[in-house]
N, C-alpha and C positions, 0 to 999 in steps of 0.2 A: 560156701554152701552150694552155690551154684555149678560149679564146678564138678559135684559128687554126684548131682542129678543129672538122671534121665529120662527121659519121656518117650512112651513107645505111642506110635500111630497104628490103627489097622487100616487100609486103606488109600491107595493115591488116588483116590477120585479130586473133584473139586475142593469136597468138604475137608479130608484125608490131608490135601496140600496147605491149603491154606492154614492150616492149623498147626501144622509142620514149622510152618515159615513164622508164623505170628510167636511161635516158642525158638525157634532158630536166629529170631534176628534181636531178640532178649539173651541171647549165651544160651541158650539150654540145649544139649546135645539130645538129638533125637534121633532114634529106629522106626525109619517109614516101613512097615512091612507090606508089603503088595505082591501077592501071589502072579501076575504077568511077567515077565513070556511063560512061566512054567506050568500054568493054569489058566482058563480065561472063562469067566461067566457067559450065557447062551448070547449074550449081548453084545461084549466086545470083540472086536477085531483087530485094533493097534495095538502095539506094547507099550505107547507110550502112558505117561499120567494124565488124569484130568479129561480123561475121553469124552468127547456127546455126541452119545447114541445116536437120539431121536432126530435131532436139530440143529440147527447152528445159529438159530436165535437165539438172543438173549432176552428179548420183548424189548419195549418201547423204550427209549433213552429219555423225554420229556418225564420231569418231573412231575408234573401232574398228571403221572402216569403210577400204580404201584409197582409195576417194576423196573421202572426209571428211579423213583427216590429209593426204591432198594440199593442199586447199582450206587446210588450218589450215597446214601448212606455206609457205604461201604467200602468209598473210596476214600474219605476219610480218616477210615481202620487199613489206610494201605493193601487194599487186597489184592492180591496174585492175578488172582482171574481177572478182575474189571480192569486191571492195567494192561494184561497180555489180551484182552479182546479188544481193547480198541486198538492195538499193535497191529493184529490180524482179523481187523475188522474189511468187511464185503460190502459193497452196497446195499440195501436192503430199506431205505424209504425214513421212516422215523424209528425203525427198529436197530439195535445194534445187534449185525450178524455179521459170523466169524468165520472163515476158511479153517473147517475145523482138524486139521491136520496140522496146519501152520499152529493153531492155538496150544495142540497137547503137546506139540514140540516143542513150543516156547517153554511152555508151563512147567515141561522135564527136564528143559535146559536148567532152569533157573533152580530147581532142586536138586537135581545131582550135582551141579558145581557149589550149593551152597554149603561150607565149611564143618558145620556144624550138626546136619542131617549126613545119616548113614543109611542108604538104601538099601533093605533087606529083603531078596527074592525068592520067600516061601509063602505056602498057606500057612495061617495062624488055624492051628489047631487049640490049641491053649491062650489062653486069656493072660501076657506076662502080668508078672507082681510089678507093684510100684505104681508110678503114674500111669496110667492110659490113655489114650482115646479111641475111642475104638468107633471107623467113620468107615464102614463096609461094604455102604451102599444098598439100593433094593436088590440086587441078586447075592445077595449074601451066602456064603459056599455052604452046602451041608454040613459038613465040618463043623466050619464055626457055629452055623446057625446051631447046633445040638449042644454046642459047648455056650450058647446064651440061653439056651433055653435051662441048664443045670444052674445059670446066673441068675438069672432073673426070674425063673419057674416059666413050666410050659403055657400057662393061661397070658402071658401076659408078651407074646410072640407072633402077628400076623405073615400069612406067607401070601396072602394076595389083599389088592387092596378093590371096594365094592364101595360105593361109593356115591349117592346121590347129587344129584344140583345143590347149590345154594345159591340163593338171592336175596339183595337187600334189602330190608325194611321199607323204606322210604319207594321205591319203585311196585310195591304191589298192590295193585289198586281196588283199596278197602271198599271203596261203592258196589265191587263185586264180592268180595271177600269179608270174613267176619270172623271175628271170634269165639272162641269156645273149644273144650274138651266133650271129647263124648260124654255123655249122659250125665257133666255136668262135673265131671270129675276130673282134679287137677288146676294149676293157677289157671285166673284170667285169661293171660294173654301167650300162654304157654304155645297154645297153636292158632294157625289162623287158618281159617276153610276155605276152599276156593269152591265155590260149586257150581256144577252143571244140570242145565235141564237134558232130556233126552237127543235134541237135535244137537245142541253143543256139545254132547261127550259122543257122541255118535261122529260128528267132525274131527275133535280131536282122532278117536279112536282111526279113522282110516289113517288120518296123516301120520299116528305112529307107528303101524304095521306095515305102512308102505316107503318108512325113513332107512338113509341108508346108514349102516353099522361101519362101525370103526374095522378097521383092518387087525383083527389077532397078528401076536409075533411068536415064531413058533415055540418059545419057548413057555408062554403066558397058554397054548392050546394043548401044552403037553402036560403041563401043572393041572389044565381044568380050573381054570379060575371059577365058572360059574354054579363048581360043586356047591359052596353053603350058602350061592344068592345068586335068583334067576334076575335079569336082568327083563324091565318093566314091558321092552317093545319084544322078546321072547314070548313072556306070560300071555298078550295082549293076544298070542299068534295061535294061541291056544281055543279060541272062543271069546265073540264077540260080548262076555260079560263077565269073562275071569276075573278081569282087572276090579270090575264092576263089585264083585265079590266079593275081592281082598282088597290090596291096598286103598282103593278107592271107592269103596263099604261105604253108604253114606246113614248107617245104622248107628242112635244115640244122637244124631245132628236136626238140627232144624235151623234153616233160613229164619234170620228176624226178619227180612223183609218180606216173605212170602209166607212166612207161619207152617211151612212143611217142610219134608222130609224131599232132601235132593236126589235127581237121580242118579248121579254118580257126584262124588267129593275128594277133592286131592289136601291133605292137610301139609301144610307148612309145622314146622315143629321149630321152639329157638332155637338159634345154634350158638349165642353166648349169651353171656348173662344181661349187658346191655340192649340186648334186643336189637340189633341192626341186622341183625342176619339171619336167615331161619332155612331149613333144609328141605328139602321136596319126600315126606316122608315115603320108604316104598320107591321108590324112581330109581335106586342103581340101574345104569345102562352104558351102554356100550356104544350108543349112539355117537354116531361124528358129531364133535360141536358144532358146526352151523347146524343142523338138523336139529341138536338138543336144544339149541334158542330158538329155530322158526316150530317147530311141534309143537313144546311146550307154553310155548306164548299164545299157542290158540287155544286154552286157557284162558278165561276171561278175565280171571283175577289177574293175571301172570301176561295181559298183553303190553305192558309196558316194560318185565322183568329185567332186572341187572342182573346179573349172573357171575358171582363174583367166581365160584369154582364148578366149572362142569364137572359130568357125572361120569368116571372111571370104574374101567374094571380091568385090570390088568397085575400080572405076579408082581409083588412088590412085599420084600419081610421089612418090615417096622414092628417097632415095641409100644407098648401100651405107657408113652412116656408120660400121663399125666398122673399116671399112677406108681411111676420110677424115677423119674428125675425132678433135679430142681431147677431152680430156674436159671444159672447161672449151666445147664445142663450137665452136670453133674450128677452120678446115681446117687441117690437120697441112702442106701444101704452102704454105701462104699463112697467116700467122695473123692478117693483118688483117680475112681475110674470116670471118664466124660465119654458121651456119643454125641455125635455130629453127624451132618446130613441126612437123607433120606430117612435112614431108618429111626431117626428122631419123629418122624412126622412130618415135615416139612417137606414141601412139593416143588420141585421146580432147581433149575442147575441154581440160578442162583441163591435161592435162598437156600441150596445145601452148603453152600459154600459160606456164605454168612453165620451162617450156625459152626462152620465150621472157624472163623473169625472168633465168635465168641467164645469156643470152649478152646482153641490156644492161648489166648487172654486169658480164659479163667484159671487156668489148668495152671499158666504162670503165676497168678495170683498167688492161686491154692501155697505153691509151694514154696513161694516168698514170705506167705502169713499175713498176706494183705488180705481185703475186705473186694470181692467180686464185682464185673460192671455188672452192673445190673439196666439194660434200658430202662426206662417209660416206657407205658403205651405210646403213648404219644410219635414212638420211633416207631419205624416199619419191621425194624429185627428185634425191637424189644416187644412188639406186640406178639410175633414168632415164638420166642421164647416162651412170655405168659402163657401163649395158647397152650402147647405141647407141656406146658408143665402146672397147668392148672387143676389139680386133684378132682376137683365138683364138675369134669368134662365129663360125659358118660357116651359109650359110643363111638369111643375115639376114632377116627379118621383123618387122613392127613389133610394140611393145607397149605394154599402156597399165598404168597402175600396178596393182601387186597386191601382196598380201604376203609373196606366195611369194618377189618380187625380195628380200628382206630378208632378212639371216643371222639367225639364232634366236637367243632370247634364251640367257644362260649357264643359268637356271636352266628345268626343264621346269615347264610349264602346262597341262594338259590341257584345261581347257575354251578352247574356239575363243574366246571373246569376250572371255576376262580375257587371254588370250595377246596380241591384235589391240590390247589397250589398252593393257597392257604396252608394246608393241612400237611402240604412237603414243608414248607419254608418254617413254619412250628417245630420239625422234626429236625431238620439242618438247622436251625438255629442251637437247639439244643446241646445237640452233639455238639458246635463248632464252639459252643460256649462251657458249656459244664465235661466233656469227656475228652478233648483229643488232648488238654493239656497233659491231662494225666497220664493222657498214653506214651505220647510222646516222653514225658518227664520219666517212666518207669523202662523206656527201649531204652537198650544198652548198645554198644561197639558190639558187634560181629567177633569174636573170640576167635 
């Protein structure tokens, strides 16, 4: 049976490889399709696969780090990437960073000689029949992008991504902040209020008109990202009460402690169902992250703030995966087609590339007629999953790992780093006990 299949890829990014390989080192013959050298997104500039743009971080290598136990979670599932970065890893402190030319090189070494993958150098205009995965990346070619949007309908297709802060539950400090919906409407604890008197939002307010902004790339200023959301430190630049206005209307609210009406209000809104994490409602910005944590923390609720995902605004097509995939990422209308990476929702090189882990495994699955990994929450890439494919999400936006995705441990830990270690060593245990046998037990010889 094995032998009759084949599985097309779109895509040689991170995600695009990895997924390649994770179906290639089980016998399954694969068509990488990747329009480089013949075509190149505003972005790239090598020919090779597995390109990073932006960086040559990886983030932090300690486990008690979330994108440390990502990387160790995924070394597990034998990933392409976390093996060929520490090959061509750089100095960089407790972060793992890459000499990122040495990286795409390795990464293209290692798929063009592998046996089994057939590297194919066009745009995918068409969507092939049969198995898919189709890992495109955020600058996804018009092309294609017009040929997902016939797949999947046009409502359910972002071509930039807006994007507020989030921060943790546990770091926003309730003695300033409170609970309630406007005018009394909506759950408990749906949002939580941070609020200001006159002199404190008048402080805030200079510090965010006078922060400095993220550097636009030319491609992200040609799209116009900030057509259908202005970005908060823009608005602010409008008049010292815009904000005052809109997003931070402090109209239907009253302080329990003070029995009035504040003068300006920033609401927190949940961002999962567990309640650890909630979003800065209104805040899309453009702001450079240091700036988004020293601004925003003068905020009085917010002056302790964890910050699991700063506030982006930049071109990026992703799909409305909680409303299209499952969670093994698989299209819920088609399950022989799977997306990975970026335009899954998932933020960040490595967690495209983990997602792209999962849907080769799964895809192999699929077509064996076995039953899918599915993580726990409990893991760092199964919480991934969850999120992006969790239907009751509304608003969808992307994100990239943090520990806030994760339920708590049973027992409390108060210090932040024994807690984060705890909470890795849960997850690698997991895996090392319930998943890799099975993985290993279903890879096959190299064909």
């Amino acid at each position: 049976m094995r032998n009759n299949i084949s599985v097309s890829v779109i895509g040689a990014g991170l995600a695009g490889c990895e997924a390649a390989l994770q179906l290639a080192n089980r016998g399954i013959k694969v068509n990488l399709y990747e329009m480089k050298p013949t075509k190149k997104s505003p972005a790239h500039k090598s020919e090779n696969f597995a390109e990073l743009v932006c960086s040559n971080s990886l983030k932090a290598e300690r486990i008690a780090s979330a994108g440390g136990l990502l990387k160790a979670e995924m070394s597990l599932f034998n990933s392409v990437c976390v093996d060929s970065a520490y090959k061509c890893r750089v100095p960089a402190g407790g972060a793992l960073a890459v000499n990122r030319d040495d990286f795409s090189a390795l990464v293209t070494d290692i798929i063009k000689n592998h046996p089994n993958i057939i590297v194919v150098n066009e745009e995918v205009s068409k969507i092939p029949d049969g198995y898919c995965i189709i890992s495109s990346g955020p600058l996804t070619s018009d092309t294609l992008a017009d040929e997902l949007k016939n797949l999947l309908g046009l409502d359910y297709l972002s071509f930039y991504d807006a994007a507020a802060p989030i921060v943790t539950f546990e770091s926003v400090d309730m003695e300033s902040g409170f609970f309630a919906s406007r005018y009394e409407r909506g759950g408990e604890d749906d949002y939580i209020n941070c609020p200001m008197n006159k002199e404190e939002y008048e402080h805030f307010y200079n510090g965010l008109i006078n922060a400095e902004s993220a550097e636009l790339h030319s491609f992200d200023k040609k799209k116009g990202v900030y057509e259908g959301c202005m970005p908060i430190e823009i608005m602010a630049k409008r008049g010292e009460n815009t904000i005052r206005f809109g997003p931070m209307k402090p109209v239907g609210l009253r302080d329990p402690k003070t029995g009035h009406r504040p003068w300006a209000v920033l609401q927190l809104r949940k961002e999962n169902v567990s309640g650890s994490m909630y979003n800065l409602v209104g805040f899309q910005t453009n702001l450079k992250f240091p700036e988004q944590k020293r601004v925003f923390s003068l905020i009085p609720a917010l002056k302790n703030a964890e910050f699991v995902r700063y506030g982006v605004m930049h071109r990026n097509t992703f799909i409305n995966s909680p409303k299209l995939l499952n969670e093994d990422f698989s299209l819920r209308s088609n399950e022989n087609i799977f997306f990975a990476g970026q335009i899954t929702g998932v933020e960040g090189y490595m967690e495209s590339a983990a997602s792209g882990i999962m849907a080769g495994i799964n895809c192999y699955k699929r077509i064996m007629g076995e039953e899918p990994i599915l993580l726990p929450e409990i893991t760092m890439i199964g919480s991934l999953a969850k999120y992006i494919s969790n239907p009751e999400v509304e608003d969808f936006q992307p994100m990239g790992a943090n520990f806030g995705m994760l339920p708590p441990l049973p027992e409390l830990i108060k210090d932040k780093k024994m807690r984060y270690e705890a909470l890795a060593l849960r997850s690698l245990d997991y895996i090392k006990n319930c998943v890799v046998e099975d993985i290993e037990n279903s890879t096959t010889t190299i064909e």
